[in-house]
N, C-alpha and C positions, 0 to 999 in steps of 0.2 A: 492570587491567581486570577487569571483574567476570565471572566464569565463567560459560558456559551449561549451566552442567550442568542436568539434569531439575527440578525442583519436586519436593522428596517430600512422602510421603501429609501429612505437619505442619503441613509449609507450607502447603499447598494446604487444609486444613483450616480450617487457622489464618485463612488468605485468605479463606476462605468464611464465617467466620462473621464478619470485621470489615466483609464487605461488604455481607451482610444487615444488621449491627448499625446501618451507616451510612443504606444504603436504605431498609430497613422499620423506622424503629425503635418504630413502634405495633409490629408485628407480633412484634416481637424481646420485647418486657414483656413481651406476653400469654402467650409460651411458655414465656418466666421465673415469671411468676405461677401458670400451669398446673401448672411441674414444682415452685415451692416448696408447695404445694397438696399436689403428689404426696408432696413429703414429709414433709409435716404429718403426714400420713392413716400412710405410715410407721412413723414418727418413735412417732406415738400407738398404735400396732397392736403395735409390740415393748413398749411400755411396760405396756398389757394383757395381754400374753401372759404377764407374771411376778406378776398376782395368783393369790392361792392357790386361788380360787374358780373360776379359768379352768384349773388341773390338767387337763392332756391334751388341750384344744383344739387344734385348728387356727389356722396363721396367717392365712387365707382368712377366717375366721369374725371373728380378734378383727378384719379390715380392717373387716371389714360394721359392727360394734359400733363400733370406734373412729368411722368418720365418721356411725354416726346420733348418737352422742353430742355431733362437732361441730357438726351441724347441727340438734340436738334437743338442749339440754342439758337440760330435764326429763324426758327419758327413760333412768331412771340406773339401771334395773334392781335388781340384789338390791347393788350393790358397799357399800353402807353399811356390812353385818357386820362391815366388818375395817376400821380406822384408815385403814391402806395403801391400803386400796380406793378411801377419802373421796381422800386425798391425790392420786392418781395420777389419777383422774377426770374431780377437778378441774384438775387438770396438763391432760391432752386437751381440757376444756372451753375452757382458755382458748387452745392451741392454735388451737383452731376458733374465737374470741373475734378472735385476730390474725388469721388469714386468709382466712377468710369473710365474718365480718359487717359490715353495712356500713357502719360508722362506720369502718373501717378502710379501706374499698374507697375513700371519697372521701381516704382520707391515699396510698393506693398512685396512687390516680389521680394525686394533685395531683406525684408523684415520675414517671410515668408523661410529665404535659407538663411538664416540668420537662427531664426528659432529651431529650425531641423539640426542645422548641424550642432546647436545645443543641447537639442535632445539626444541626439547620436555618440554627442560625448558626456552622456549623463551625469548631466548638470541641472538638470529639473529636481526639482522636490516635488517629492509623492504624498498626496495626501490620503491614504488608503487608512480604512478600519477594518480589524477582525480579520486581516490578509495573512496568510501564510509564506513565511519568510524562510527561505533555503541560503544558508551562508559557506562557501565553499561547492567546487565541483568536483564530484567522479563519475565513473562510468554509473553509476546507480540511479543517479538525478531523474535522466529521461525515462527510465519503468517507472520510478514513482511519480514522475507526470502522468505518464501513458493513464497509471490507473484510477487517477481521479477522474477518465473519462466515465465511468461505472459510474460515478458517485453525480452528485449536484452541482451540476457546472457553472449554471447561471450566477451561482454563492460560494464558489471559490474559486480564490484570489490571491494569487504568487509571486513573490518575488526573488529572483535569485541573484546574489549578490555571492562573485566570485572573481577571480583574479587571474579570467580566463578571456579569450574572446568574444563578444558578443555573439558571432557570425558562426564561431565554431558550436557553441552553447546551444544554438538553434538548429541547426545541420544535426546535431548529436538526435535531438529530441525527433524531428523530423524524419530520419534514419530508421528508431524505434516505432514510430508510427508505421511506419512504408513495409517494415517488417514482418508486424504482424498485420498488416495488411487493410489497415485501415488509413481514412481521411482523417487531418488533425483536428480533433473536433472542439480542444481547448486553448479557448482566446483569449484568459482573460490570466497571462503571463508576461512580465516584465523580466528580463535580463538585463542584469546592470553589472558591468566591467568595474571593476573596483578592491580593493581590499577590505578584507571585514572588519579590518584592525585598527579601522580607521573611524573616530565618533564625525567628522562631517558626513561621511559615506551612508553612515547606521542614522544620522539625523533626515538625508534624502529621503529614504527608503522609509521613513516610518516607523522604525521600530520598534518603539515602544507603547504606539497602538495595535499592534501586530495580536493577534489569537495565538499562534505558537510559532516560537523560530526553531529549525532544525539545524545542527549543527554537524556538515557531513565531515568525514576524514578526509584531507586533502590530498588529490593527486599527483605524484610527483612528475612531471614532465621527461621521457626520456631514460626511467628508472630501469635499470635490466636486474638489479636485483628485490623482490620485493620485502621479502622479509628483511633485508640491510634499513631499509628505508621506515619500520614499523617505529624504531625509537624517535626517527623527525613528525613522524605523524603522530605519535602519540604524543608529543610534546608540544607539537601547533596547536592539537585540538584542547589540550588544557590548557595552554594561555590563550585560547581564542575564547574557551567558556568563562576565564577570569575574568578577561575583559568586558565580556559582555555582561555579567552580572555585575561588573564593577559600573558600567553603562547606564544598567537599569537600574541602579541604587535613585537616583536624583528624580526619577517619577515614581506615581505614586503606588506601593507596591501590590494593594489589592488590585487594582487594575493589569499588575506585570504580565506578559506572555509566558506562556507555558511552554518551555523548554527542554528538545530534544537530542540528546548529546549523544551520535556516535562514537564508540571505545574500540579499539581491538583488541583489549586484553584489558585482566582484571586489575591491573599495579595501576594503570590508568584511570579505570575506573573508582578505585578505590580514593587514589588523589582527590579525584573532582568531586566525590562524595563528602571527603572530608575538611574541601574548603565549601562546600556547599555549606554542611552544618554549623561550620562555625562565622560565618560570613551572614546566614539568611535566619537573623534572631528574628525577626516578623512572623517567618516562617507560612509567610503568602504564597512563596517562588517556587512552582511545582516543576520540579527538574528529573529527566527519568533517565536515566542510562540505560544503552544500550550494547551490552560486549556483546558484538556480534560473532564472534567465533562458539560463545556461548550457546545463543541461540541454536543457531545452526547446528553445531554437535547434536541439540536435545532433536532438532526435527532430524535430523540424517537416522540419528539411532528409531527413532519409531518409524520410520520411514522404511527402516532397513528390515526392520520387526515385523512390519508391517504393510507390505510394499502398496498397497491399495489408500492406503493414506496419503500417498505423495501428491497426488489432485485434490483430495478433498480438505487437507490441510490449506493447502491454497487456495480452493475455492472460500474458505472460511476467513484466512486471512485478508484475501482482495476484495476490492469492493464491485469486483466483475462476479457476481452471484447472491451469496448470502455473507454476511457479517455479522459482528457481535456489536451489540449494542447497550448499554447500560442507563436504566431510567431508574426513575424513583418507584417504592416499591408499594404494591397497590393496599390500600387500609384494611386489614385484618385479613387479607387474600395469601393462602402458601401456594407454594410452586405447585404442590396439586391442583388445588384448585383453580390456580393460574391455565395451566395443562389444558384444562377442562372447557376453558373461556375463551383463548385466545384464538382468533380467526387463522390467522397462517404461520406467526412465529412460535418458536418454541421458548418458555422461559428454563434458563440449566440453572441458576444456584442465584442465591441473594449472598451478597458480597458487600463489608464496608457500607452495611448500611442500604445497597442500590441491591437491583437487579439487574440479574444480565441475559440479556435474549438471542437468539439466534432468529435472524430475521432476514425479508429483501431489502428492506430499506428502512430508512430511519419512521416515517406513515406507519407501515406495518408493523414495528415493534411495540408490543401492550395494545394494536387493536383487536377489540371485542366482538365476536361474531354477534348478529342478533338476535335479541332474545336467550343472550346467553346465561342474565342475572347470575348469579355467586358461581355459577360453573352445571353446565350441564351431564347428566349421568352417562357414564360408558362401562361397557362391561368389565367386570373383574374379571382377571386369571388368578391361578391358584400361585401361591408363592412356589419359588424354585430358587438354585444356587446356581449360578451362570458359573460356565468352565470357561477361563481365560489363558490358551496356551497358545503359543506359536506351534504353526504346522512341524517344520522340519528344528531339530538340534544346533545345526550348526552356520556359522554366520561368516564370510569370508572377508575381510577390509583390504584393499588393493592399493597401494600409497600411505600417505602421512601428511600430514597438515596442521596447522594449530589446531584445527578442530576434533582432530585423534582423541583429545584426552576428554573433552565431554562427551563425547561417543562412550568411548569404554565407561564411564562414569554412571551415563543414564541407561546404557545395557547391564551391567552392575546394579544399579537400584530397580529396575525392574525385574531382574533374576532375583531379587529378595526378597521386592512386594508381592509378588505373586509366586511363592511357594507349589514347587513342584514342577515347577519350568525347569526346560534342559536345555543349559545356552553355552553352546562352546564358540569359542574365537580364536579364526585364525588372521594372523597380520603379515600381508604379503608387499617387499618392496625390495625397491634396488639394492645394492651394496654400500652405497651412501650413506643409507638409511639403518645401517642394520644397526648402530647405539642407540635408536629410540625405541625401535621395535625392541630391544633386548630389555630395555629401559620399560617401556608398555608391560611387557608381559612379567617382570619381578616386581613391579610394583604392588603392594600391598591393595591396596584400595581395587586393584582389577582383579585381583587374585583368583577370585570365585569363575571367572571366566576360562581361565585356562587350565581346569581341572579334567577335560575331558583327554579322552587318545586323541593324538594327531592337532591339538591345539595348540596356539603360541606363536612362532614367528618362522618363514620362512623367507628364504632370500634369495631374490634373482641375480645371473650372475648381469645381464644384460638383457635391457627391454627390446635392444632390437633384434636381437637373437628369437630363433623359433623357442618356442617353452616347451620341446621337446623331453627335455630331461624331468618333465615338473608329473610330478604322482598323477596317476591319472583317476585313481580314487579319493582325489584331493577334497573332491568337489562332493562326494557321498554325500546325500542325508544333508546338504547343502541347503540354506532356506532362502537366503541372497545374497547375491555377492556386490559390496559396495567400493565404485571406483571413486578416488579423494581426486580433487585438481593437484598440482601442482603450485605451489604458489614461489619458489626458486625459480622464476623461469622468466624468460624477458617476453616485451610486449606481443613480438611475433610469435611466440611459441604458444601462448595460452592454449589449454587443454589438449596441447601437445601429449603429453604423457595418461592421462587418463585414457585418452584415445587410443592412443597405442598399443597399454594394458589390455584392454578392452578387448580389442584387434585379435591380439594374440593369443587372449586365451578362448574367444572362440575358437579361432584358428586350431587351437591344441585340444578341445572339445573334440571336433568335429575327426580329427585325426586320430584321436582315440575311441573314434566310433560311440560315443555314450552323448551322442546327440537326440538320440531317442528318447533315451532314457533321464532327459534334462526336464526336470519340473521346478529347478530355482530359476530367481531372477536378476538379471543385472540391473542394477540402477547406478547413474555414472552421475558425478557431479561437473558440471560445466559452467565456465564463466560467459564464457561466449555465446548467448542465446543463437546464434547462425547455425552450432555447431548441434540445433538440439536431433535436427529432423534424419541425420545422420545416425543418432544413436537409435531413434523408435521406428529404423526400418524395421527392427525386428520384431515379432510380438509380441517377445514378454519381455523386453528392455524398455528400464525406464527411463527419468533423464531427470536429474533435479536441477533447476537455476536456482543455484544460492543468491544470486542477483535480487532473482526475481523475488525470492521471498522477502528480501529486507524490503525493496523498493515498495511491497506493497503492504509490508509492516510499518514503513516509514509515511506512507500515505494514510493507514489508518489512523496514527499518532497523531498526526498534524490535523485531523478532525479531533480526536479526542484522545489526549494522552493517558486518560485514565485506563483505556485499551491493553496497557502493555502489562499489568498486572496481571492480569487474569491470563492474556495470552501465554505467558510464560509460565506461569502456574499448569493451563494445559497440559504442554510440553514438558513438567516435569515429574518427576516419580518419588517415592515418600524416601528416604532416607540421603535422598540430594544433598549434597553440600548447601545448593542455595532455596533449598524449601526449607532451611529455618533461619530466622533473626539472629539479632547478635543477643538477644536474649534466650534464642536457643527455641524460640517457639515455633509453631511451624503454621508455613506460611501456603502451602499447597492443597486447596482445597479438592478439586480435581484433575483428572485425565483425560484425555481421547484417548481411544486404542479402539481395532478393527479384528472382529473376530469372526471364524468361520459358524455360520449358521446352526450348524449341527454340533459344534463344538460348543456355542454358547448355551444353545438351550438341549444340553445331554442329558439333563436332570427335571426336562420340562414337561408336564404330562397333557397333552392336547395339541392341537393339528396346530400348524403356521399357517393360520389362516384367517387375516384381520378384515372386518367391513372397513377400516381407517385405516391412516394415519396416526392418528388421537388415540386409536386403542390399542395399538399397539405401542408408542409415545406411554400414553397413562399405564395402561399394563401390565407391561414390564419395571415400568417407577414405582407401581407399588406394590408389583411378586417380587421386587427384589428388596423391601424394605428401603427404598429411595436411595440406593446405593449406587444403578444404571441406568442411566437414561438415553434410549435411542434420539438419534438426532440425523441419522440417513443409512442409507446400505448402498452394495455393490453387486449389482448383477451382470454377469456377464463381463466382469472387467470396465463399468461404467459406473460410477457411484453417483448416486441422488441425495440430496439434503434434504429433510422432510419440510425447511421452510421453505423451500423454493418452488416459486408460485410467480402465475403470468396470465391472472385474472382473478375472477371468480369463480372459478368452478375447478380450482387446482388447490381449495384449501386442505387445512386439517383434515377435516370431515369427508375428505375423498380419500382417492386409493390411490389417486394420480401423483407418477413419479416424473420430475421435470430435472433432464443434464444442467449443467452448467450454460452450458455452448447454444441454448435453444435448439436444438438440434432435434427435427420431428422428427428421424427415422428413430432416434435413441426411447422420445417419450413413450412412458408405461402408462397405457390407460385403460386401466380393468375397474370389474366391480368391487374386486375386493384386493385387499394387497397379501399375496401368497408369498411365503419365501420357503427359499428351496434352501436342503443341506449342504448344496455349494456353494450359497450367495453367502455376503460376508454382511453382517449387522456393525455398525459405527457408532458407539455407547459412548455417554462419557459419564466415567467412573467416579461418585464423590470419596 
């Protein structure tokens, strides 16, 4: 595996100038030409300084002489007198003959587009270290550009190597920017038109000093059906990881890049796992897979659970806030006392040996306020048993997706870990639809779900139809209702059908008067980020970009893949299929989940009402025997992370609560941090 150690000044040097060379390479001659220029005029200034006749001058004086003479050679002053003089004169004359004059400028020019148009058909070799290498494009690429704007720009370095157009690749990126409403603020990006499948192409590019290659799903050009198109994708992307490990075999393989493979599905994944094992005896080559339909199932379901997590999951995931960070674990120091020490991040759990913090930045993760020695004292609370329930019983799913079945999976495992929950499901979709939703609801493993009245599948006859006919006490006791994309649908259509869901069953809401009486929330999933500001006219509509989450899952990876461990662990619940090994062990240490104030602390005997951060953080870690640990809350429909900090005087040891967004009208700045029986507390459970 390839080291994280820092970038030194060399590299980082080195990096900077191959990425200009590649960018601007007009710009890169001119300064080339400028400094051989500079050292013509040099070059000729010493060479006058050793006629006999120039005795005792200045070097200042002969520079002025040297370049009138290149740029006047009939101005030759007295140097005739001596041989030497003619000789050496003449030497500066023709100096200035080569690099000024212009029969030479059209020979420099014609070298000038000669090297542009070789760069422009990337033909250059990169000599980049510790760069991060993106092989394949889809729509995903430019968010997880966008979000390494968050992160340390100066020190990261990309390359993307795909089979697409340069011109369009940059337009994409640019587009994303312009959207959310920013200048592009990262330069230090190489787009290279090419096949990945190709070892000259992968020799250009560097790749095997690369810090980590991401390996996205390829987009099919033109495709109207998508799911038709998942077997070629799946197939590219295992022989494109074959390849490339077959690539990196011939260097050496402690130094190999750490490697990130998008999956869409588990038959895929399971392949590339097990040419992985049998292929990487060294067992250097850290490769992570990503089934991303996986994923996303786990966050939709707590999301859905959960609807106030939907930002703060992202704020934790993106590096636009706070992030998880993983260091080495401090000498004879536990999380307590870690708690107790550290200036602004939080430490959640030691894992594998490390720690893992919740921090702003990678500075602030393990820094020590001062004078904090082994950990400073904070008041105890008395122990108590936190109540973990969702508000309302029942949960509504609108569509079907691949994502459907770890949805129902990780609603299933959290209906079991938390005993006493009352979770019914209903699954609402077209006519098309109705052999999976029947499929959904007899399957064993969801079973527990549809044990309630009025649970299971219902079936529209036509989305464009008014939903007149649809119960109007559907929605009772309703805790939120989640809209799926469509992924059946051609390029024009995207989020076509969610949106229309959507539409209509407000539409039928409002028509059966019980708009009043709505305290659930819609959360729609959309691909199309244009499409999101549409959905949050409303106030208690949410909007998930599945996009956006991978993109800035995939940004996190390619700093540190050891990330995805633990993230996913988060996101899952104890009797998962994938919280245990093939040994059967389990692998989930903990959870995030969001719970209302009043409901967490029902069993808690004293006022909500902390001098800190820190003490409410230490607290509740140790009135709950270290089983939950706060990491931020929601007030008002705003969630705060407890490490997010934007100085000094917004650490632990305050009460100051800072958004995401830097947004002053949002920030809470009291003397103490009060919370109220409506505000929601965001634990994460070991």
């Amino acid at each position: 595996m390839r080291n994280n150690d820092s970038i030194t000044l060399t590299e980082k040097l080195r990096n900077k100038i191959n990425i200009y060379r590649e960018n601007k390479p007009s710009a890169f001659i001119f300064i080339l030409v400028i400094v051989s220029n500079l050292a013509a005029v040099m070059l000729s200034s010493l060479l006058l300084l050793f006629l006999p006749e120039n005795k005792g001058r200045g070097f200042g004086e002969m520079m002025r002489f040297a370049f009138t003479l290149m740029v006047n050679p009939s101005g030759r002053y007295q140097y005739s007198d001596y041989p030497v003089s003619l000789i050496i004169t003449t030497v500066v004359v023709l100096l200035g003959m080569i690099s000024l004059t212009g029969g030479t400028v059209g020979y420099i020019t014609s070298i000038i587009m000669n090297i542009i148009e070789k760069s422009s058909s990337s033909r250059r070799n990169l000599k980049l270290d510790k760069h991060i290498v993106i092989l394949n494009y889809n729509h995903k690429v430019p968010a997880l550009i966008y979000d390494y704007c968050f992160d340390d720009i100066s020190s990261t370095y990309i390359v993307i190597l795909a089979d697409k157009e340069k011109s369009f690749i940059e337009k994409q990126i640019d587009d994303v920017f312009s959207i959310y409403g920013k200048k592009k603020k990262l330069f230090n990006i190489i787009v290279r038109n090419g096949n990945p499948l190709s070892k000259l192409e992968l020799d250009k590019i560097s790749l095997n000093t690369a810090k980590t290659v991401i390996i996205m799903s390829p987009e099919e050009d033109g495709a109207t059906d998508r799911s038709a198109s998942y077997n070629a994708q799946s197939f590219a992307i295992s022989k494109l990881f074959m390849f490339i490990s077959s690539y990196l075999k011939k260097y050496d393989a402690s130094c190999s890049p750490n490697l990130i493979v998008e999956t869409p599905n588990s038959d895929i994944e399971k392949i590339i796992s097990e040419y992985h094992d049998e292929s990487d005896a060294s067992g250097h080559q850290t490769v992570e897979l990503v089934n991303y339909n996986e994923l996303l199932g786990k966050i939709f379901a707590i999301v859905t659970m959960m609807p106030s997590l939907n930002d703060a999951l992202l704020h934790m995931i993106s590096f636009e806030g706070v992030e998880f960070y993983i260091e080495d674990i401090p000498d004879g120091i536990s999380v307590s006392e870690d708690i107790r020490r550290q200036k602004s991040a939080v430490p959640i759990i030691d894992k594998g040996g490390k720690r893992v913090y919740l921090a702003e930045d990678e500075n602030a993760a393990g820094q020590i306020k001062d004078g904090a020695g082994s950990g400073s004292a904070v008041p105890e609370i008395k122990p108590f048993k936190p109540v973990v329930n969702i508000d309302k019983s029942k949960i509504v799913i609108v569509g079907s997706n691949s994502k459907l079945k770890y949805i129902l999976e990780s609603l299933a495992c959290f209906k079991k870990e938390f005993e006493g929950t009352d979770l019914d499901v209903i699954l609402m979709d077209t006519e098309e639809n109705r052999e999976q939703l029947e499929k959904c609801c007899s399957d064993p493993a969801y079973s527990v779900l549809f044990e309630g009245e009025g649970s299971g599948a219902v079936v529209i006859k036509d989305i464009l139809e008014p939903l007149a006919d649809l119960d109007p006490h559907i929605l009772d006791n309703t805790n939120s209702v989640l809209f799926l994309s469509d992924e059946n649908c051609e390029d024009g259509h995207i989020d076509e059908k969610p949106l229309l869901f959507w539409s209509r069953l407000n539409n039928c809401k409002v028509k059966n008067g019980t708009e009043n009486a709505q305290s659930w929330e819609c959360i729609v999933e959309v691909l199309d980020m244009q499409n999101k500001d549409i959905i949050e006219s409303r106030d208690r509509d949410q909007v998930i970009l599945s996009e956006k989450f991978l993109s800035c899952l995939y940004a996190q990876l390619g700093k540190d893949p050891k990330r995805l461990e633990f993230i996913r662990d988060m996101v899952t619940y104890e009797n998962d299929s994938s919280s245990v090994n093939k040994n059967n062990e389990l692998l989930n240490d903990c959870s995030v989940i969001a719970v209302g104030v009043g409901m967490f602390f029902k069993n808690y005997e004293g006022p909500l009402d902390f001098a800190s951060k820190r003490e409410l953080i230490s607290g509740v870690f140790e009135a709950t025997d270290h089983r939950y640990l706060p990491v931020g809350c929601v007030k008002n429909g705003v969630h705060y992370l407890f490490a997010r900090t934007n100085g000094s005087n917004d650490d632990l040891d305050t009460a100051v609560l800072l958004p995401k967004n830097d947004d002053e009208k949002l920030v809470i700045r009291e003397n103490r941090l009060k919370l109220d029986p409506k505000d929601e507390i965001i634990v994460v459970k070991m």
